[in-house]
C-alpha positions in Angstrom: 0.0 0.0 0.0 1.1 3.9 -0.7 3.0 5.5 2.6 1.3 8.2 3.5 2.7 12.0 4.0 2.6 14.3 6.2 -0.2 16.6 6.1 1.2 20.2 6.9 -0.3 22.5 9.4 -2.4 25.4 8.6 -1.2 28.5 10.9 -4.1 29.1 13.0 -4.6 29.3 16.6 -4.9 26.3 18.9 -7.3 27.8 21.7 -9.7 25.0 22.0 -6.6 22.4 22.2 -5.7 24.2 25.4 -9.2 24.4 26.6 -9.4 20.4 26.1 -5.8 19.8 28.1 -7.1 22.0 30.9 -10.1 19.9 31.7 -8.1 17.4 32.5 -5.4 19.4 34.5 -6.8 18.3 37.5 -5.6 14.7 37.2 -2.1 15.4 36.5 0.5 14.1 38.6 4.0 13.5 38.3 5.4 11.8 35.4 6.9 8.7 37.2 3.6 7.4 38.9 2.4 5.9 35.9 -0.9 5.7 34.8 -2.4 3.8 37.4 -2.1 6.7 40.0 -4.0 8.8 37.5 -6.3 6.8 35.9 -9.4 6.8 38.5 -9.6 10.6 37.4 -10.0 9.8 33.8 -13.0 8.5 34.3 -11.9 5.1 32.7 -14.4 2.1 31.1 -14.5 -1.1 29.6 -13.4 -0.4 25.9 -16.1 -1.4 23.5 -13.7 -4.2 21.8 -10.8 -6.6 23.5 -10.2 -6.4 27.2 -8.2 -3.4 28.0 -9.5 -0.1 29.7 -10.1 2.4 28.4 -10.2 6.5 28.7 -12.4 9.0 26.0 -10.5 12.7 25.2 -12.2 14.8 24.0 -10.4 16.6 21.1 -10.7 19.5 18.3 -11.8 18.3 15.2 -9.6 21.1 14.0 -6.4 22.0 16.2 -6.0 24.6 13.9 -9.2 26.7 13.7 -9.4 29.0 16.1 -13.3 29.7 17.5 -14.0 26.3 16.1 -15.7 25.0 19.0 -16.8 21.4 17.2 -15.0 18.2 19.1 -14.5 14.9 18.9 -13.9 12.2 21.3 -10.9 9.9 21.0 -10.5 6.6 22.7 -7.5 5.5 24.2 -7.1 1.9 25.3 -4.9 1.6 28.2 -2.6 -1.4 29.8 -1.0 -0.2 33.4 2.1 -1.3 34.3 1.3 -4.2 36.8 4.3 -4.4 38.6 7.3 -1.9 39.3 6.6 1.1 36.6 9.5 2.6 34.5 7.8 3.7 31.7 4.5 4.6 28.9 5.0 2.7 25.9 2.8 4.3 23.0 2.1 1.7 20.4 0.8 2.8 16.8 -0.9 0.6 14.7 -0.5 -0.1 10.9 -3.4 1.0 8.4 -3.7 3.8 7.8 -7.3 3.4 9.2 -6.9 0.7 11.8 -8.3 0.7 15.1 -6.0 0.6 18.0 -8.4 -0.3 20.5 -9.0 -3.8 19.3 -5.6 -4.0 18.0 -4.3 -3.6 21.4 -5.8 -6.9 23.4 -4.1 -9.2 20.6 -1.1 -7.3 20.6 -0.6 -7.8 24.1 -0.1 -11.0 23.5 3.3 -10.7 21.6 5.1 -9.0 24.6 7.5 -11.2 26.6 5.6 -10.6 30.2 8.2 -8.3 31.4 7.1 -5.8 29.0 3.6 -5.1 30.3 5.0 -5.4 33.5 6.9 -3.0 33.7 5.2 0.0 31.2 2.3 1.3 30.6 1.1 0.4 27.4 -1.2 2.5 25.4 -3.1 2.3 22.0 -5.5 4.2 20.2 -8.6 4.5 17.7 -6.8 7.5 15.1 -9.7 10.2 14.3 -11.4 8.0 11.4 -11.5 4.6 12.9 -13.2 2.9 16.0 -17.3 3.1 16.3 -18.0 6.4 17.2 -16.4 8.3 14.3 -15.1 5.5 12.1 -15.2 6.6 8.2 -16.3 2.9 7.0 -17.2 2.5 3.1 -16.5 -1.1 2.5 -19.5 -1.7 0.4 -17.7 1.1 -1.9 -14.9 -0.3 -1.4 -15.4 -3.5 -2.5 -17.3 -2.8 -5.8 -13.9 -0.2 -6.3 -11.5 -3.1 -6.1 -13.4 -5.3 -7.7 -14.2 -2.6 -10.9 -11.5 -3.9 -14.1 -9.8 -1.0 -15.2 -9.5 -0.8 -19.1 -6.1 1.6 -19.2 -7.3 2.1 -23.0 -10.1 3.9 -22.0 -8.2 6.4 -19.2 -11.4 8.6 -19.0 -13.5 5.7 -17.7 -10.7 4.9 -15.4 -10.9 8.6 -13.9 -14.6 8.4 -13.7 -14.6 5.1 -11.6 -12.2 7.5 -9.3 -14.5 9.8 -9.1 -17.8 7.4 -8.8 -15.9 5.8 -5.6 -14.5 8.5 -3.8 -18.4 10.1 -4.2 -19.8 6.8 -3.0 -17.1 5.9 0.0 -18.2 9.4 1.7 -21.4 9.2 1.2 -21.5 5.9 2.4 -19.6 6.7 5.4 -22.1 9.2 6.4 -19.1 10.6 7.8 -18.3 13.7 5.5 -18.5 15.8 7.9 -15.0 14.8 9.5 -13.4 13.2 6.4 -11.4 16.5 5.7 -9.9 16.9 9.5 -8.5 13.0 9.3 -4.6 14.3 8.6 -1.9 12.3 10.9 -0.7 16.0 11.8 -4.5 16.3 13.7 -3.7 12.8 15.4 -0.7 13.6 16.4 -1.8 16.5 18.6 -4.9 14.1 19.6 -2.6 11.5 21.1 -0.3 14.9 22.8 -3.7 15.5 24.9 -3.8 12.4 26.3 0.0 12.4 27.1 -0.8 15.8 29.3 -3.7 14.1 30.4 -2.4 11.4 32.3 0.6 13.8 33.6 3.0 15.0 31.0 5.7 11.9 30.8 8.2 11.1 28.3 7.2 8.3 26.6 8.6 5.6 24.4 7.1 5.1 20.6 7.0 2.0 19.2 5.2 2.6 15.6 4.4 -0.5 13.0 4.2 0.0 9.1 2.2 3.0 8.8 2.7 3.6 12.6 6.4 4.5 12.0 4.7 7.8 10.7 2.8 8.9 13.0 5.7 8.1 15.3 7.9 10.3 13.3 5.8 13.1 13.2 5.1 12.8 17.2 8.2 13.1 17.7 9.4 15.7 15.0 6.2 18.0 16.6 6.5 16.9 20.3 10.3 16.4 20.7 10.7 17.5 24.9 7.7 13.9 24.7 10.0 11.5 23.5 12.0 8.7 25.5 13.0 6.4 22.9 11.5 6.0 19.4 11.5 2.1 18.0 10.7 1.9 14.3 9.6 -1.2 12.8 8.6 -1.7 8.7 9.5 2.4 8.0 7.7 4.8 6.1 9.6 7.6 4.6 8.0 11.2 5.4 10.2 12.6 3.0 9.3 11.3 -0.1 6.2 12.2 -2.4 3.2 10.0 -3.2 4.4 9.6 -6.6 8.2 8.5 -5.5 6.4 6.4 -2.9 4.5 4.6 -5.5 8.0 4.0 -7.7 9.5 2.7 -4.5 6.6 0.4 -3.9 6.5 -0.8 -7.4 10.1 -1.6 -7.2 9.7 -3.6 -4.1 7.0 -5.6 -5.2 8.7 -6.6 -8.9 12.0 -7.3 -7.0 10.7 -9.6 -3.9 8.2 -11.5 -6.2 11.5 -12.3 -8.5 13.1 -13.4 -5.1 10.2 -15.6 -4.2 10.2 -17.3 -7.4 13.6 -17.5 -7.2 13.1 -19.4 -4.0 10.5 -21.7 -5.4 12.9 -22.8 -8.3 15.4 -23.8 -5.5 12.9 -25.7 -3.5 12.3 -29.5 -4.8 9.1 -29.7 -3.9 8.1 -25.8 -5.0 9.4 -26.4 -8.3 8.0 -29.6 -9.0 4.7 -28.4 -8.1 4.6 -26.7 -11.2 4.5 -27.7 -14.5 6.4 -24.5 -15.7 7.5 -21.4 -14.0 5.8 -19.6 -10.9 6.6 -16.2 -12.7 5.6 -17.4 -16.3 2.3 -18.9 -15.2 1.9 -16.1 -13.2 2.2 -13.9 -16.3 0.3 -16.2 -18.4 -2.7 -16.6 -16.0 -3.3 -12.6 -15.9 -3.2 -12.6 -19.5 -5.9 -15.2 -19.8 -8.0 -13.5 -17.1 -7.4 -9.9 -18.3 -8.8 -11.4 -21.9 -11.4 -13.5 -19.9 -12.7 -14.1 -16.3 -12.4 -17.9 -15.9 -15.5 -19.7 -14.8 -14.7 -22.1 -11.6 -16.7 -24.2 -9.9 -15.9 -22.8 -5.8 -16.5 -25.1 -2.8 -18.9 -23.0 -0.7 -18.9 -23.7 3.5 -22.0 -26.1 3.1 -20.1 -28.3 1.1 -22.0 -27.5 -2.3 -20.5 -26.6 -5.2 -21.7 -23.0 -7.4 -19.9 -21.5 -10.2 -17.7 -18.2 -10.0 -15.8 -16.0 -11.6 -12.2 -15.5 -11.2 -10.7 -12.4 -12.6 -7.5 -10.6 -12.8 -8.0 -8.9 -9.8 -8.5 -11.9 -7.5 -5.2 -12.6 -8.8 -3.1 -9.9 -7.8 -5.0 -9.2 -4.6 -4.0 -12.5 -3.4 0.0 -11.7 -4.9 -0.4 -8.2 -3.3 -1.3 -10.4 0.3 0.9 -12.8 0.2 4.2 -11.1 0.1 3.8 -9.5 3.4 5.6 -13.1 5.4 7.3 -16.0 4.2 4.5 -18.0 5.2 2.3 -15.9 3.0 4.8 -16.1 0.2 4.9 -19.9 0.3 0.9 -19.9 0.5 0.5 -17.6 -2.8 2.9 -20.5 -4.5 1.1 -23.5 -3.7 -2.6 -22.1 -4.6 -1.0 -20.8 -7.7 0.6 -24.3 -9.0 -3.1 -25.4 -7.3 -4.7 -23.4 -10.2 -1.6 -24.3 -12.7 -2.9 -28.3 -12.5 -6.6 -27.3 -12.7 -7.9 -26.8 -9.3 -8.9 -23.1 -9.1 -10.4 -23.1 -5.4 -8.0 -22.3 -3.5 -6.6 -19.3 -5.5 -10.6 -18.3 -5.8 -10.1 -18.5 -1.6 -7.3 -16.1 -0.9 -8.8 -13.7 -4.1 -11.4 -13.5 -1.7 -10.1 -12.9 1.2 -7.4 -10.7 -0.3 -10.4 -8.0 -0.7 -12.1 -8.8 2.6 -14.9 -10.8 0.5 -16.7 -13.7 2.4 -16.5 -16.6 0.2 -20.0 -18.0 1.0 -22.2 -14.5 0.9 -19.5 -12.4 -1.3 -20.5 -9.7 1.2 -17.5 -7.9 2.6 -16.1 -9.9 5.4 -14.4 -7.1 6.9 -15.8 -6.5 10.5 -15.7 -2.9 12.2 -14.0 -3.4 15.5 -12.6 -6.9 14.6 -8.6 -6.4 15.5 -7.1 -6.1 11.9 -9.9 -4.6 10.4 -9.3 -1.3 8.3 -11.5 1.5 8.0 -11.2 2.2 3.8 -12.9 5.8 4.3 -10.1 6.5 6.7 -7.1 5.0 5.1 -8.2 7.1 1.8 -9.0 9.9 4.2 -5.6 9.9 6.3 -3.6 9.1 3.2 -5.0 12.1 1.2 -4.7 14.7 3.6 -1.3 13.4 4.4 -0.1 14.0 0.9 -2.2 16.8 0.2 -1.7 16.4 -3.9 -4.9 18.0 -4.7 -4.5 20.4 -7.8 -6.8 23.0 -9.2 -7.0 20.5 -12.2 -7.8 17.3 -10.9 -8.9 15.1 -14.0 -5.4 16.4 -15.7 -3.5 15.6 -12.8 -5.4 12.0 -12.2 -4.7 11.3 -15.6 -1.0 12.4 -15.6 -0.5 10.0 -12.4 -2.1 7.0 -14.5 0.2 7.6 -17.8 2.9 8.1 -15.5 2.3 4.8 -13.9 1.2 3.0 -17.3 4.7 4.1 -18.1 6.4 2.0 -16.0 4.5 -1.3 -17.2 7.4 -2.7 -19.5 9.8 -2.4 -16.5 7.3 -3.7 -13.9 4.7 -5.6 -15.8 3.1 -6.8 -12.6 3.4 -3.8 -10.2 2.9 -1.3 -12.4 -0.6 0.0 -10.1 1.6 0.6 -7.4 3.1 2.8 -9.5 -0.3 4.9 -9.9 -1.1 4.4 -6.3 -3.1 6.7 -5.2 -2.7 9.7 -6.6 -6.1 9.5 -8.7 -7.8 9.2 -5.2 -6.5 11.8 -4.1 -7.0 14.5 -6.3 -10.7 14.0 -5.9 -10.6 13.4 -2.1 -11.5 16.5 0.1 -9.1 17.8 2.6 -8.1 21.2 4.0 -5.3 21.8 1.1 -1.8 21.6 1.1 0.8 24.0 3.6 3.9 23.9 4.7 5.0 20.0 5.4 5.9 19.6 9.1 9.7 19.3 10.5 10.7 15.9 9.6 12.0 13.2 12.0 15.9 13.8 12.6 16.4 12.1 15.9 16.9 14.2 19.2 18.3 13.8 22.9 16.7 10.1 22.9 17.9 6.5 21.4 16.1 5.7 17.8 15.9 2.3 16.8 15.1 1.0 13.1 13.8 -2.1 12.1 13.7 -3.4 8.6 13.7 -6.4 6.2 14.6 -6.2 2.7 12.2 -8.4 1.4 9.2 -5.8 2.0 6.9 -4.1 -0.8 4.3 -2.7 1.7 7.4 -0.3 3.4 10.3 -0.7 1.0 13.7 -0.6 3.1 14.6 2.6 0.8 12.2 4.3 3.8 14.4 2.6 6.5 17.7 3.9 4.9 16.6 7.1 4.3 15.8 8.0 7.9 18.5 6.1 9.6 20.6 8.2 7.5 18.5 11.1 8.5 19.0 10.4 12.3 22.7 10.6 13.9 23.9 7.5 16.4 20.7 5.5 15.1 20.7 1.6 15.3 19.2 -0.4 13.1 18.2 -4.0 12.5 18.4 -5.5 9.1 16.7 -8.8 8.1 17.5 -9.8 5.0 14.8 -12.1 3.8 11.9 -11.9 6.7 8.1 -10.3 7.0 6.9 -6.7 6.7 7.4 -5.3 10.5 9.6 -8.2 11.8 9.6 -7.7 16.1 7.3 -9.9 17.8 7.5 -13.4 15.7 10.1 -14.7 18.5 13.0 -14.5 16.7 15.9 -14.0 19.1 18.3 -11.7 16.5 15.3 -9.0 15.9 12.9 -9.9 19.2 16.3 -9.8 21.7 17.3 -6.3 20.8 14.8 -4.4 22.1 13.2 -6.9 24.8 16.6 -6.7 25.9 16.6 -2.5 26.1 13.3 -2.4 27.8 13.9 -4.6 30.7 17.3 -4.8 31.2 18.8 -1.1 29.8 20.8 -2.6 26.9 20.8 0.5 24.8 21.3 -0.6 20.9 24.7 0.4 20.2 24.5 2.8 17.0 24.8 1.3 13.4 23.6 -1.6 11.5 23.3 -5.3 12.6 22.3 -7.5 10.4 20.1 -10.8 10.2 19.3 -13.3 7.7 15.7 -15.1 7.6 14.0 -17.0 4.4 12.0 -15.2 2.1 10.0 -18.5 1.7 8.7 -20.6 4.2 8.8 -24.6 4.0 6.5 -25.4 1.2 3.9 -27.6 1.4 2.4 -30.2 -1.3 -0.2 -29.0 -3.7 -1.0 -31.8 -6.4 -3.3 -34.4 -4.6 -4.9 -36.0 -7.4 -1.7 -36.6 -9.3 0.6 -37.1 -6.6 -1.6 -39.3 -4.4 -3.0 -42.2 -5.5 -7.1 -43.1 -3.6 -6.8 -46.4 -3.4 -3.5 -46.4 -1.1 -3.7 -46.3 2.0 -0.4 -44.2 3.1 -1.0 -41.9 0.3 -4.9 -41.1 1.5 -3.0 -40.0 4.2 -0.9 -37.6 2.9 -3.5 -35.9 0.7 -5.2 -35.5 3.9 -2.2 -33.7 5.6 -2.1 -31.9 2.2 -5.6 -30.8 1.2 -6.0 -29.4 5.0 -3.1 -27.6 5.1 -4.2 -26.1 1.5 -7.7 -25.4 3.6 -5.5 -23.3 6.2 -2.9 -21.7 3.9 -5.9 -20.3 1.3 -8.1 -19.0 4.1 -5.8 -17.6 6.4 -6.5 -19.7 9.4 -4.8 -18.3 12.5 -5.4 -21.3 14.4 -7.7 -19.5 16.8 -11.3 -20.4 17.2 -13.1 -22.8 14.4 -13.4 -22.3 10.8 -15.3 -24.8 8.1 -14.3 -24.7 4.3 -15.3 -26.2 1.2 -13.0 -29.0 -0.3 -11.9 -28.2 -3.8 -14.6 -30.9 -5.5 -16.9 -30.5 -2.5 -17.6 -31.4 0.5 -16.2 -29.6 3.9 -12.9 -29.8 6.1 -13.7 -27.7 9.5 -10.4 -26.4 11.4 -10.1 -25.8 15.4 -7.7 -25.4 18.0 -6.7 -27.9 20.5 -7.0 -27.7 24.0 -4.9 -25.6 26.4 -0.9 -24.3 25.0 -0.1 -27.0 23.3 0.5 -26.9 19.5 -3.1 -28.7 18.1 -5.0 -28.3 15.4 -7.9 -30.4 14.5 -9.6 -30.8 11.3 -12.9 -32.7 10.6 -13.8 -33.5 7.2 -17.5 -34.4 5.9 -17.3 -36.3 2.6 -14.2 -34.0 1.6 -13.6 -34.8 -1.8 -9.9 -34.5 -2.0 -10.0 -36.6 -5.2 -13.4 -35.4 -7.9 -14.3 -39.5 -7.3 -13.7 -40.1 -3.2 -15.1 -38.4 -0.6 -13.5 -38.5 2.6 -15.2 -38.4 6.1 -13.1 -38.8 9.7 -10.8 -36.6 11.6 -7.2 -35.5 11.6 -5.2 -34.2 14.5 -1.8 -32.3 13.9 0.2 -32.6 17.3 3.4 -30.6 18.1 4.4 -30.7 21.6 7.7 -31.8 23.8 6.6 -35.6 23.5 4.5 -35.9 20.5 4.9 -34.6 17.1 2.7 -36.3 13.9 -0.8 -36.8 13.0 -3.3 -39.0 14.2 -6.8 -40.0 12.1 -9.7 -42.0 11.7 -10.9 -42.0 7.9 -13.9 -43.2 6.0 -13.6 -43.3 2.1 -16.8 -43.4 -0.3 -17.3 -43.5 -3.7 -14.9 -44.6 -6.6 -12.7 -46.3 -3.5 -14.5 -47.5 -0.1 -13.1 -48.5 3.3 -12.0 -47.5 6.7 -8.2 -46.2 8.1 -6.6 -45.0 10.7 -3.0 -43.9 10.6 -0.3 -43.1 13.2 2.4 -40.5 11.4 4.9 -40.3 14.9 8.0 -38.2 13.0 9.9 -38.0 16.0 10.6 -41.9 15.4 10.3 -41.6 11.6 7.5 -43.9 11.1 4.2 -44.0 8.7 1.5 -46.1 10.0 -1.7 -47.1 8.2 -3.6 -49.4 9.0 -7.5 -50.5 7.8 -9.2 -51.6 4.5 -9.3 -50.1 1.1 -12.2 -51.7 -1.4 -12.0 -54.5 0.5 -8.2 -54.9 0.5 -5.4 -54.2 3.1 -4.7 -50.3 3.4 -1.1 -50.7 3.6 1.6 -53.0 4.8 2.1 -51.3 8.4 4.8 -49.7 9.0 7.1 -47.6 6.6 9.9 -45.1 7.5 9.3 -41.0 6.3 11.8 -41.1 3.4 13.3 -37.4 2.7 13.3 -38.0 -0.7 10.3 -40.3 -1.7 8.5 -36.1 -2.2 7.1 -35.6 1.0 7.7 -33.1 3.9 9.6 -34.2 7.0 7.5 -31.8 8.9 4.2 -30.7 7.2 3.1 -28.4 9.2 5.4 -26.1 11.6 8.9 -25.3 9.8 12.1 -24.2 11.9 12.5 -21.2 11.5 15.4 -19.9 9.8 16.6 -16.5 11.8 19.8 -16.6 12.4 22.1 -14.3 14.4 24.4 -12.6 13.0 26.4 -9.5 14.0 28.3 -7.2 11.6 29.8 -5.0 13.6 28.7 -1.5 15.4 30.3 0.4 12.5 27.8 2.3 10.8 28.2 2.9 7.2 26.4 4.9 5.0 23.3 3.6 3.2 22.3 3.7 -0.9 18.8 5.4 0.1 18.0 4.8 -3.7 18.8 0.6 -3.4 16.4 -1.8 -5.3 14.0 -2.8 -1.8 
C-alpha cells in the first residue's frame, strides 16, 4: 500500500486544544507514577472491543481553527504497568485506518511478560477509525476493487475514481470529519492524552504505517520522546508519486526473489509444471482477456460456479508477500490453479479483498482487531499527501500515464506505480501547507527495524531516515516479513526486549540478520501425486488438502473455521486444548480426489513428547473402506492401518523417506533467523537501493 505523508499544518490558533488539556489538568500528577495513580480521574471504562481499559478525550476536530468549538472524542485503550513502573510505551498501529483499540488486546499478547510489566502500554482508535467516528465504506470499497480498469479507456478509469471517492463518503455518512482525518490532527490528539495522564516522556513504538505517526510525534513533540522504535518504516520525506516508484520496485524485486526461492525448492518447483513467474504472467493474461469460470467449494459443502478475474489474482500476490509463510501460501494455490484446481486461488482472491466466500458480502468486520476502515485509510492518506491540484482530472490522468509508463519495466506492479494519486486528487481535505519538520532524531535513542524483502514499506524508507537520524541503530533482516519484532525471533525480538527490561541500549549502526523469504513449502497436487486407493497416500492428501484449507483462508489457528473442499464437501479447522500446539480438522465427505469423498478426523500434534498426525478415515465413492494412521516423526515412522475396497490399506509400518517427495514436517517449519552480528560500525546507506 502507498506511505502516506505528512499533512502540513495550517497557521491558526490552537485555543480549543488548550481548553481540552485544561479539563483534565486536575488529574495530572508526576510523570513517574504511571498511569495507574491517574487513571481513576480519567473516568476510565471497559473499551467497547478486547479487554483493555479504556479512557475518552475529548479533542478538536480542528487543532487549527481558532473559535472552532466542534469536538471529537478519541478513545485511548490503556494497559497499566502491573508491577514496578519505569515507563508509557505508545504503540501505533499499521493501516492507515486501523483501530488501535481492538488491536491492542491481541497485541498484548506478543510481549515477553516483562514488558507489560513493567510500562504502561497504550493504543488508540486514530480520528477515522473505531465506532464512534469511524469513516467505513467497504460496500464502496469492495465494488472499487473489484471494478477492471480498461487503461485504453483512461477517461472511464478517472470516472470510476471519481464514482468511488463520491460513493465511500457518502457511504460513510461521515463527510463531515473526512477533511480533519490528517496524521498532523492525530498527532496532537494522542499529545492531549500524554498531558492528560501527567506530561511523561514516553517511548514510541510505531508498525508499518505507525512509524509515521511516530515520526511526526516526535518531530512536533520532541521535549515527549523517551526512545522511538521503528519497525517496517515509512519515509515522510518522499512524495506520493516517489512512494508509488519505491513500492513498485519492491514488489517486482521480492516476487522475482520468491520465485527465485520456489525454483530452489524440490518440492516448489515440482509443483509446477512450468515457472511460478511465467504462469503467473500467463494466468493474468488469460484473465485480463477472460474471467475464468470455476466451480468454488462453498462452506456447506455444495459446489456453485464463480468468476475469477485478474484482480483476485493480484490481490491474493499483493497479500501474500507480506511473510514468508504468506509467500509460500500464494505459490502453492498458484501451481493449485496451474494443474486445474482453481479453489483455492478463488479463496485467498477472496479474502485478499475482505470478501466472504460464502455471501460475497465484505467480510471485513468494524471493530474486529485487523480490520481497516477504507474511508479512513483514503481519508488519512490524502490529507497526508495533500496532492490535490486545481485540475484534478489532468492531474489523475498524468499520475495514471505516468504509472502505465512503467508497465514494461514492472509488468506486474505497475498500479503501485499509480497508487493513489487518482484518489487523491478527488478526495476532500483542508489543502496543502507547509509539510511539518521531519524526523531527525533528538536527545533520545532511535531504533530502526527493517527487512529487505518488504513491498508494503520498501527498506529505501528505512535507509533514508537512519541516515536522517545521527547514532541510530538499526536491525536489518534480510529475507523476513513486513514489521519483523514480535515473531520470536531471538536476533530481531532480543534487541529491544533486551533494552526495555534490562537497559541494553542498541549500540549505533547496523546489525544485520538473515531469515528466508520462503517458508517450508507444502504439497499441492493431490490428485496426481496421491493415488485413492492407497492407503499411506490417503493420508498424505489429507495432511495436504487441510493444510491447503489453512494456507488459502488464512487460518490463524484461533477459534473454528469450516471450508469447502476443492470438489466438494467440507474440512472444519479448530484449535486444540490448552498451550499446546493442536490443530484439528474434521472433514465431511471431503472430496480430495473429484471420485472419493473422505469423512473422519485429523489431529496435527506438536508438543515436547508428541509430534505427527493422528486419524480416523472413512472413504466413499470410486474407492471405499476405513483407516486410521499413526504419522509419529519423531521416530520416523508412517503407520496405516484399515481396509481399502476390501483390500489391506497398507503394509504397516514404513519409514518417512526425505526423498520419496514428502515433507519431514508438514506443518510447523524451523525457523530460519539466524544471528548474525556485523559489527557497530555504521556505514552509510544507498537510500535509492532496489528494496
Amino acid at each position: 500500500m502507498p506511505a502516506c505523508m505528512p499533512y502540513p499544518m495550517r497557521r491558526a490558533g490552537i485555543a480549543l486544544g488548550l481548553l481540552v488539556a485544561a479539563a483534565f489538568a486536575s488529574v495530572t500528577q508526576a510523570a513517574a507514577a504511571g498511569i495507574a495513580d491517574v487513571i481513576d480521574g480519567l473516568d476510565p471504562h471497559d473499551c467497547y472491543a478486547g479487554e483493555l481499559v479504556c479512557i475518552t478525550v475529548p479533542v478538536p476536530l480542528d487543532h487549527d481553527a481558532a473559535g472552532d468549538n466542534r469536538t471529537l472524542d478519541i478513545e485511548f485503550a490503556v494497559h497499566p504497568a502491573t508491577g514496578d513502573y519505569r515507563g508509557t510505551l505508545f504503540y501505533f498501529v499499521g493501516g492507515p485506518g486501523q483501530a488501535g483499540v481492538p488491536f491492542g488486546s491481541a497485541a498484548m499478547n506478543w510481549f515477553v511478560p516483562e514488558i507489560p510489566e513493567y510500562y504502561d502500554i497504550v493504543f488508540f482508535d486514530q480520528r477515522g477509525t473505531g465506532p464512534s467516528h469511524g469513516v467505513e465504506c467497504i460496500d464502496a470499497s469492495m465494488t472499487y476493487w473489484l471494478t477492471h480498469w480498461d487503461y485504453d479507456d483512461i477517461d472511464a478509469v478517472i470516472d470510476s475514481v471519481r464514482t468511488f471517492v463520491a460513493d465511500c463518503i457518502g457511504e460513510s455518512g461521515r463527510a463531515d470529519i473526512v477533511p480533519y482525518l490528517s496524521t498532523e490532527q492525530a498527532v496532537r490528539d494522542v499529545e492531549l492524552f500524554r498531558q492528560a495522564i501527567g506530561a511523561p516522556r514516553v517511548w514510541l513504538y510505531g508498525a508499518s504505517y505507525g512509524t509515521y505517526i511516530a515520526q511526526v510525534y516526535a518531530a512536533r513533540f520532541p521535549d515527549a520522546i523517551e526512545a522511538v522504535i521503528l519497525d517496517g518504516v515509512m519515509d515522510p520525506a518522499i512524495d506520493l508519486a516517489t512512494d508509488g516508484a519505491r513500492g513498485a520496485d519492491a514488489g517486482e524485486h521480492l516476487f522475482g526473489r520468491v520465485a527465485a526461492a520456489c525454483r530452489e525448492d524440490y518440492l516448489c518447483r515440482t509443483s509446477f509444471l512450468t515457472d511460478p513467474l511465467a504462469y503467473y504472467d500467463r494466468l493474468t493474461t488469460e484473465l485480463e482477456a477472460r474471467p475464468k469460470p470455476v466451480m468454488f467449494p462453498r462452506s456447506n459443502g455444495e459446489l456453485e460456479q464463480r468468476t475469477l478475474t485478474s484482480e483476485m489474482l493480484f490481490g491474493s500476490l499483493s497479500l501474500s508477500l507480506y511473510t514468508p509463510f504468506d509467500r509460500s501460501a500464494f505459490l502453492q494455490v498458484l501451481a493449485s490453479a496451474e494443474r486445474g484446481d482453481y479453489a483455492p486461488l478463488m479463496r485467498m482472491g477472496y479474502r485478499s479483498l475482505e470478501i466472504d466466500p460464502d455471501t460475497l458480502r465484505p467480510s471485513s468486520a468494524e471493530g474486529g482487531a485487523f480490520a481497516i476502515y477504507w474511508g479512513a485509510f483514503y481519508g488519512i492518506s490524502c490529507a497526508d499527501y495533500a496532492v490535490a491540484s486545481a485540475d484534478p482530472v489532468a492531474a489523475a490522468r498524468e499520475a495514471v500515464e505516468t504509472g502505465l509508463a512503467q508497465r514494461e519495466t514492472h509488468p506486474r506492479f505497475f498500479g503501485y506505480a499509480i497508487g493513489l494519486q487518482p484518489e487523491c486528487q478527488f478526495w476532500p481535505t483542508l489543502g496543502a501547507a507547509d509539510r511539518p519538520p521531519l524526523f531527525t532524531g533528538g536527545d533520545y535513542p532511535t531504533l530502526i527495524l527493517a527487512a529487505d524483502a518488504d513491498a508494503a514499506t520498501p527498506i529505501a524508507n528505512a535507509r533514508a531516515v537512519f541516515d536522517r537520524v545521527p547514532d541510530a541503530s538499526m536491525v536489518t533482516v534480510r529475507g523476513g516479513p513486513h514489521v519483523i519484532y514480535g515473531w520470536g525471533e531471538p536476533c530481531v525480538d532480543d534487541v529491544v526486549n533486551d533494552w526495555m527490561i534490562d537497559g541494553d541500549v542498541p549500540k549505533p549502526g547496523n546489525k544485520t540478520c538473515d531469515q528466508t523469504v520462503l517458508d517450508t513449502y507444502y504439497l499441492v497436487d493431490v490428485v496426481d501425486r496421491y493415488a485413492s486407493d492407497n492407503g499411506n497416500d490417503v493420508a498424505w492428501g489429507v495432511i495436504t488438502a487441510t493444510e491447503s484449507a489453512m494456507m488459502s483462508s488464512g487460518w490463524d489457528g484461533g477459534g473454528g473455521l469450516r471450508v469447502g473442499c476443492s470438489f466438494g464437501g467440507t474440512v472444519t479447522m479448530r484449535p486444540g486444548p490448552g498451550d499446546a500446539y493442536v490443530r484439528r480438522y474434521r472433514m465431511e465427505d471431503c472430496r480430495i480426489w473429484p471420485d472419493v469423498g473422505v469423512t473422519g478426523a485429523a489431529t496435527y500434534t506438536d508438543a515436547d513428547d508428541e509430534w505427527g498426525w493422528d486419524m480416523t478415515l472413512e472413504l466413499a465413492g470410486a474407492h471405499s473402506g476405513t483407516l486410521t494412521v499413526d504419522f509419529d516423526f519423531r521416530a520416523g515412522t508412517e503407520i496405516v492401518d484399515g481396509e481399502i475396497d476390501d483390500a489391506p490399506a497398507a503394509s504397516g509400518t514404513r519409514a518417512t523417506a526425505a526423498g520419496d517427495g514428502k515433507p519431514a514436517d508438514p506443518v510447523k517449519p524451523a525457523s530460519s533467523l539466524e544471528r548474525e552480528e556485523t559489527g557497530t560500525e555504521r556505514e552509510p546507506s544507498e537510500t535509492g537501493a532496489n528494496r
